[in-house]
C-alpha positions as CSV (number, residue, x, y, z in Angstrom):
1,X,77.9,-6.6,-12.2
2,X,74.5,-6.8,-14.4
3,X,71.6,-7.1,-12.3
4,X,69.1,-10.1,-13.5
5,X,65.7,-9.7,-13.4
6,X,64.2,-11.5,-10.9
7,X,61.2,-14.0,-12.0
8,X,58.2,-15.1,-9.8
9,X,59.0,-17.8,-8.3
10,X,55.5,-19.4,-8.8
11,X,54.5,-17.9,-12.6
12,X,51.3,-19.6,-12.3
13,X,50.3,-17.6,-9.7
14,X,51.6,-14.1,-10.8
15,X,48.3,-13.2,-12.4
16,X,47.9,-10.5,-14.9
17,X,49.8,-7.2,-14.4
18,X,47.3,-4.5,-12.4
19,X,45.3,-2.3,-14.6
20,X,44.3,1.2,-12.9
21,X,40.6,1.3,-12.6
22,X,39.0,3.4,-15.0
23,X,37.9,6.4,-14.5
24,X,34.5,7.2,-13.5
25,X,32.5,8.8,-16.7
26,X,32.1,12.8,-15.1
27,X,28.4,13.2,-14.2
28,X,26.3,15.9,-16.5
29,X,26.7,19.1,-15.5
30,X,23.4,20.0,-13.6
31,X,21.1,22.2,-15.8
32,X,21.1,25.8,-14.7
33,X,18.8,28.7,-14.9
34,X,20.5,29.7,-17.7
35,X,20.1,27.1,-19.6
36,X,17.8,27.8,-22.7
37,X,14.1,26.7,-22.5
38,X,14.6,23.7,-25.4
39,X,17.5,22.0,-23.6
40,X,15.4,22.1,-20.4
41,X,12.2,19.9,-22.3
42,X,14.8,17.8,-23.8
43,X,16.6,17.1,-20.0
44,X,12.5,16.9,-18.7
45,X,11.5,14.3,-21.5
46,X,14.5,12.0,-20.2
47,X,13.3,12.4,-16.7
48,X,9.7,11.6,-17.5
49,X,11.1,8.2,-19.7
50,X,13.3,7.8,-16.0
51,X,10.1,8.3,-13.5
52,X,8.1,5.9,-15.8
53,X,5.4,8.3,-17.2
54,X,3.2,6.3,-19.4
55,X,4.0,7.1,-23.5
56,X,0.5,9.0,-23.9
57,X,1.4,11.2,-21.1
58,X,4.7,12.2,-22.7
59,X,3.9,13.1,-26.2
60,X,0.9,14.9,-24.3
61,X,3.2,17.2,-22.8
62,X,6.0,17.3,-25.0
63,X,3.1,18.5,-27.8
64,X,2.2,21.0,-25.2
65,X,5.6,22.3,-24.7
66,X,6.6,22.7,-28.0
67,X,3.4,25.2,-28.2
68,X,5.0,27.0,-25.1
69,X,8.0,27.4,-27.5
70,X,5.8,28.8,-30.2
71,X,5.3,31.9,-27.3
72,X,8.4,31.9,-25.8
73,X,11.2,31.8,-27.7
74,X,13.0,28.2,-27.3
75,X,16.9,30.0,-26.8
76,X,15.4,31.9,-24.1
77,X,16.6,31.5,-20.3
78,X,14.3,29.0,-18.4
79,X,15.3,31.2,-15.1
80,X,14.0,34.4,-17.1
81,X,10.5,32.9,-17.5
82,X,8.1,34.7,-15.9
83,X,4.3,33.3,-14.0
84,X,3.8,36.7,-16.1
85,X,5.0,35.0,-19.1
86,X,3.6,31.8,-18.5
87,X,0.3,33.8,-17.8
88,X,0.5,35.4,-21.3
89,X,0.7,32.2,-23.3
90,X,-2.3,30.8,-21.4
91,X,-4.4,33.8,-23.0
92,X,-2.2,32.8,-26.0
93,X,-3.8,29.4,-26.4
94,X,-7.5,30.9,-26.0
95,X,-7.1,34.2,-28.3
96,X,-4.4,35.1,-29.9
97,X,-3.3,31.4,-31.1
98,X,-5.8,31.6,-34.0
99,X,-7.2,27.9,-33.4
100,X,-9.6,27.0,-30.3
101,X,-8.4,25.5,-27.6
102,X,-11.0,23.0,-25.8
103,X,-11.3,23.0,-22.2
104,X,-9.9,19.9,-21.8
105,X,-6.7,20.8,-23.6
106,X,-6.3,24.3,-21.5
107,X,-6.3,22.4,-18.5
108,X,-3.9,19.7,-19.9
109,X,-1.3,22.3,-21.1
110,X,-1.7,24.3,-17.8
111,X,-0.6,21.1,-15.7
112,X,1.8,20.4,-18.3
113,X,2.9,24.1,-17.1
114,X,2.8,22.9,-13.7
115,X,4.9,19.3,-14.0
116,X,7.6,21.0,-16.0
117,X,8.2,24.2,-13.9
118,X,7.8,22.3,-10.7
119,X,10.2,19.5,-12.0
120,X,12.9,22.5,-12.5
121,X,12.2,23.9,-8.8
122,X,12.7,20.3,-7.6
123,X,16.1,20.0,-9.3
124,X,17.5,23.0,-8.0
125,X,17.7,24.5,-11.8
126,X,15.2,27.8,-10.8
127,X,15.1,29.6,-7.5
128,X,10.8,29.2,-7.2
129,X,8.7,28.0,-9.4
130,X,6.6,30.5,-12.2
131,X,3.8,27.8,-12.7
132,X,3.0,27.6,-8.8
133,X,0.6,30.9,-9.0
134,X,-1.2,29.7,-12.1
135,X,-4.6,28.7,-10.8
136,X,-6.7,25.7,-12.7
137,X,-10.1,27.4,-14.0
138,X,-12.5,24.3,-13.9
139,X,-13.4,23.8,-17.8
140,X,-16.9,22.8,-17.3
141,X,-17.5,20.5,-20.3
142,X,-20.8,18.7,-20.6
143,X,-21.1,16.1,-18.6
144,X,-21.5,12.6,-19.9
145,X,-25.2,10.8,-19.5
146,X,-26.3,8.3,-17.2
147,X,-28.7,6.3,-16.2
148,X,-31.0,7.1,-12.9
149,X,-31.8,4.4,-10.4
150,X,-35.6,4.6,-12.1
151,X,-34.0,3.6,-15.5
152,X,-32.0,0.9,-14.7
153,X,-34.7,-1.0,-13.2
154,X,-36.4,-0.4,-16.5
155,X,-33.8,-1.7,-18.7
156,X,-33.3,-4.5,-16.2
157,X,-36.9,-5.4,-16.8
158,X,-36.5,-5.1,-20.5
159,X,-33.6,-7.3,-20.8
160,X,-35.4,-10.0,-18.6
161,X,-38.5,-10.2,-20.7
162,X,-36.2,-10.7,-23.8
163,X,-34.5,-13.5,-21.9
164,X,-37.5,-15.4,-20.8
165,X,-39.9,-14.6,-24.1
166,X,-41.0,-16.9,-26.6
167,X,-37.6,-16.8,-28.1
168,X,-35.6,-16.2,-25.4
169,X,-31.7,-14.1,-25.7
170,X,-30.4,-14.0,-22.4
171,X,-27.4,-11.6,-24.2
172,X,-28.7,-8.1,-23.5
173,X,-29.2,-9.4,-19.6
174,X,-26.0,-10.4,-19.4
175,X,-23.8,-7.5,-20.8
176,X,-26.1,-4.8,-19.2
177,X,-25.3,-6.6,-15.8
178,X,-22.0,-6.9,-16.9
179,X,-21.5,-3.1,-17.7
180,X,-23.7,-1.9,-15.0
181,X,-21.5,-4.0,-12.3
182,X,-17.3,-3.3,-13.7
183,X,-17.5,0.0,-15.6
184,X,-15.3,-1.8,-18.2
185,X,-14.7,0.1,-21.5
186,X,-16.1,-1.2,-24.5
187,X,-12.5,-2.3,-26.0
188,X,-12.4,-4.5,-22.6
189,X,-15.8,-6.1,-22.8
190,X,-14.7,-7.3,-25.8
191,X,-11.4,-8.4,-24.8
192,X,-12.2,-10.9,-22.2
193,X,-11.9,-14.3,-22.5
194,X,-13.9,-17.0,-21.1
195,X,-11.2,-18.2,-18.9
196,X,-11.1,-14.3,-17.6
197,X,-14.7,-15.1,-15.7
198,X,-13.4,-17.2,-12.4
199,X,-16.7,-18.3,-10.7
200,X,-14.6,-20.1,-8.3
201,X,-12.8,-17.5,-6.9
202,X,-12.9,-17.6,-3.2
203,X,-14.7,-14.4,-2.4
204,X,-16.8,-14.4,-5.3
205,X,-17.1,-14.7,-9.0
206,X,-14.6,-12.3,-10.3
207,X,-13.4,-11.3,-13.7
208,X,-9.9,-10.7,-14.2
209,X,-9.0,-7.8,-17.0
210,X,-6.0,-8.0,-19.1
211,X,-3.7,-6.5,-21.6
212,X,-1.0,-7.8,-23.8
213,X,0.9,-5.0,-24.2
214,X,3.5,-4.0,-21.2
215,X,2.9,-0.6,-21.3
216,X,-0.9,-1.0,-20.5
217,X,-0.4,-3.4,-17.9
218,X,-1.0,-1.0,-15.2
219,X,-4.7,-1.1,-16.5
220,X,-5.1,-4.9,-15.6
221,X,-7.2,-5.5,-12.2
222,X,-9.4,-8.1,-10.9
223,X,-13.1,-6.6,-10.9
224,X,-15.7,-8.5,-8.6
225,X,-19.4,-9.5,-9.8
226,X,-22.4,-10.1,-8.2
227,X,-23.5,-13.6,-7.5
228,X,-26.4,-13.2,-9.3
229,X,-24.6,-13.2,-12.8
230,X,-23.4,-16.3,-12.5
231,X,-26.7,-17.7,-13.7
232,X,-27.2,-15.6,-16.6
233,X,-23.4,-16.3,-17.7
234,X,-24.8,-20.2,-17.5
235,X,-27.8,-19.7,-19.0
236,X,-26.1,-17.4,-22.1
237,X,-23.4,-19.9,-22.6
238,X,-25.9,-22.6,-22.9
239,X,-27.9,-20.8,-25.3
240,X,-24.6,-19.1,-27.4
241,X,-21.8,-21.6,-27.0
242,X,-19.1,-19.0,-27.5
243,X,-15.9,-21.2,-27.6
244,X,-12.7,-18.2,-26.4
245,X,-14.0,-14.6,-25.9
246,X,-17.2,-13.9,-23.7
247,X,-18.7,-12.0,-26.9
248,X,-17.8,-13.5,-30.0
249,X,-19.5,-11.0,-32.1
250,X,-18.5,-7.3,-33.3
251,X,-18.4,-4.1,-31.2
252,X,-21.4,-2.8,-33.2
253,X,-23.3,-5.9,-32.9
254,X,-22.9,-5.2,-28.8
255,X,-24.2,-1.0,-29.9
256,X,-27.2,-2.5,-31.5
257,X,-28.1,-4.4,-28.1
258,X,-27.9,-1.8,-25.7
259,X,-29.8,0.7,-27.7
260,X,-32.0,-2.2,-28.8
261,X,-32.2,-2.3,-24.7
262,X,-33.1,1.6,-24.7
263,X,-36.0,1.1,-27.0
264,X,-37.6,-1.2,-25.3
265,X,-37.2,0.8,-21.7
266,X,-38.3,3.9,-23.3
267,X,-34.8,5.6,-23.2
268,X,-34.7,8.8,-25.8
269,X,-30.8,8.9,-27.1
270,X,-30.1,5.2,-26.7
271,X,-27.7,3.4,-24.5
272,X,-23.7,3.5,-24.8
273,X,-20.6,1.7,-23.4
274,X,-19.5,5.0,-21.9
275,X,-22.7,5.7,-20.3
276,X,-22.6,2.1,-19.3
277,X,-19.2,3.0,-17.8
278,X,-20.5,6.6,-16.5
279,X,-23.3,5.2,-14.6
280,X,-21.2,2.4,-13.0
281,X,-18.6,4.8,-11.5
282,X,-21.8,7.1,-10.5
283,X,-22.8,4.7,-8.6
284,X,-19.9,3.4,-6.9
285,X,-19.2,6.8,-6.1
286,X,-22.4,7.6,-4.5
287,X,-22.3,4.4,-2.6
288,X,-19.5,5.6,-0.7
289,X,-16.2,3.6,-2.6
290,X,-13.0,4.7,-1.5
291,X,-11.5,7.0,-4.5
292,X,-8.8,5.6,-5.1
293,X,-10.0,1.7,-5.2
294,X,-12.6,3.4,-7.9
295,X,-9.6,4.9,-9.2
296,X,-8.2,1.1,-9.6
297,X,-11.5,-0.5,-10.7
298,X,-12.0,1.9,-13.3
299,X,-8.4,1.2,-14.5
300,X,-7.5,5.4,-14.8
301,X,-4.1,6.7,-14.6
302,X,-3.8,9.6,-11.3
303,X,-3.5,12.1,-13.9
304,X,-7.0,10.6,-16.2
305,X,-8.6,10.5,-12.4
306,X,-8.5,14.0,-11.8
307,X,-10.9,14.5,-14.6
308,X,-13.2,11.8,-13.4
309,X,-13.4,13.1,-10.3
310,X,-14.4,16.2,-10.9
311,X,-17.4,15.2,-13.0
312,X,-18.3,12.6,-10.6
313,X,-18.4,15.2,-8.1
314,X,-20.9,17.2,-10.6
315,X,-23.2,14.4,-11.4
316,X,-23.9,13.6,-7.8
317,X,-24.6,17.5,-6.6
318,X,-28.3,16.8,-6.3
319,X,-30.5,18.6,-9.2
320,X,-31.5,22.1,-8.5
């Protein structure tokens, strides 16, 4: 007898047939020691996109190791490199590279060194780590001017007989305060917005920094300001009537100011947004801020902060 194939009794309800699950995609194969130095920077520039380094910070160090791969060659065994080796191409880059290398960019390539040797340890790809003998030689660049205590109140008392003169201009008050007070860098100074300056704010006027674009927004912060300021921002609004940004004039036009500023306070080699921005951390340094709240107010990544530190550490050693 032919056997009949038996329907479901309810078809509605039969579903679909079952599909097997898929199978899982295989993980990458874990890099290994012997895996050649160029496939090792291309597997640590995908971890740096993963751990969210900024973009400056990765085609820093991808331009430093592709120097590294002018020394040793790029087919060669990351678990046969050497701190010897490694040693070798730092006196590479200072004389036997044929270009100069500036203290800044030894140390940068040396932690670059550092990062991408220790990220290998850390994955379990080399047994120790070359880089972790390589010692950082402070590069002792010049350090950037400031102003003393004695000169600010001489600048201060330049910029308030130009706002209460014949013809007063309450401007240069207001943007040295400004400076002096936030450290903010002269792209940001011109960047704020009237509706940046809260003089309501609960504990004080406060201006609030922004950026449009998402990968600078770890830069944005809210900076307090004196109370004081508030008057002068009254008094230069009245007299300027800017209708959006704070300043509605060019960068230069703000240059001319401060060294206009200098002249009058008797200050030989003028007065800059970065010594504006020097002096500021100076003194929020020396006044005891925690470092890494100066860190924030100054809007510097950890790795810009090392750098900053060190010279603020050198400008307040008292003079000699």
């Amino acid at each position: 007898m032919d056997t009949v194939e038996q329907l479901p009794l309810f078809p509605e309800l039969a579903g679909p047939p079952a599909v097997p699950p898929a199978e899982e995609a295989p993980a990458p194969p874990a890099l290994s020691a012997r895996a050649p130095l160029r496939e090792a920077i291309r597997a640590f520039e995908d971890a740096m996109v993963l751990k969210g380094f900024t973009r400056n910070t990765i085609t820093a160090f991808r331009a430093d190791l592709r120097i590294l791969c002018e020394f040793i060659p790029p087919d060669r065994p990351v678990g046969e490199i050497s701190t010897r080796d490694l040693q070798g191409f730092l006196t590479y880059l200072v004389r036997e590279r044929g270009r100069p290398c500036k203290p800044k960019s030894y140390a940068r390539r040396l932690t670059t060194l550092k990062v991408f040797f220790g990220w290998l340890y850390e994955e379990g790809t080399l047994p120790h780590d070359p880089a972790a003998p390589l010692v950082h030689q402070p590069a002792y660049t010049p350090l950037p001017r400031v102003l003393s205590e004695g000169q600010i109140a001489q600048v201060r008392e330049a910029a308030q007989r130009l706002a209460q003169g014949e013809k007063p201009d309450w401007r240069p008050w207001l943007l040295f305060e400004l400076l002096l007070q936030t450290g903010i860098k002269k792209t940001e100074c011109m960047n704020i917005h009237l509706a940046d300056i809260d003089i309501t704010h609960p504990e004080g006027p406060a201006l609030h920094i922004r950026y449009s674009q998402v990968r600078q927004k770890y830069k944005e912060r809210t900076l307090k300001l004196p109370a004081e300021i508030v008057t002068l921002l009254r008094e230069y609004r009245a007299q300027y009537q800017p209708a959006e940004h704070l300043f509605e004039c060019t960068a230069r036009n703000l240059e001319y100011v401060l060294n206009h500023l200098a002249e009058l306070a008797g200050i030989d080699g003028g007065i800059s947004f970065e010594m504006m921005r020097w002096t500021a951390a100076l003194r929020d340094y020396r006044a005891g801020m925690d470092e890494a709240a100066l860190r924030r107010k100054l809007g510097l990544s950890k790795l810009r902060w090392r750098e900053t530190l060190e010279k603020l550490q050198r400008l307040a050693e008292p003079a000699l």
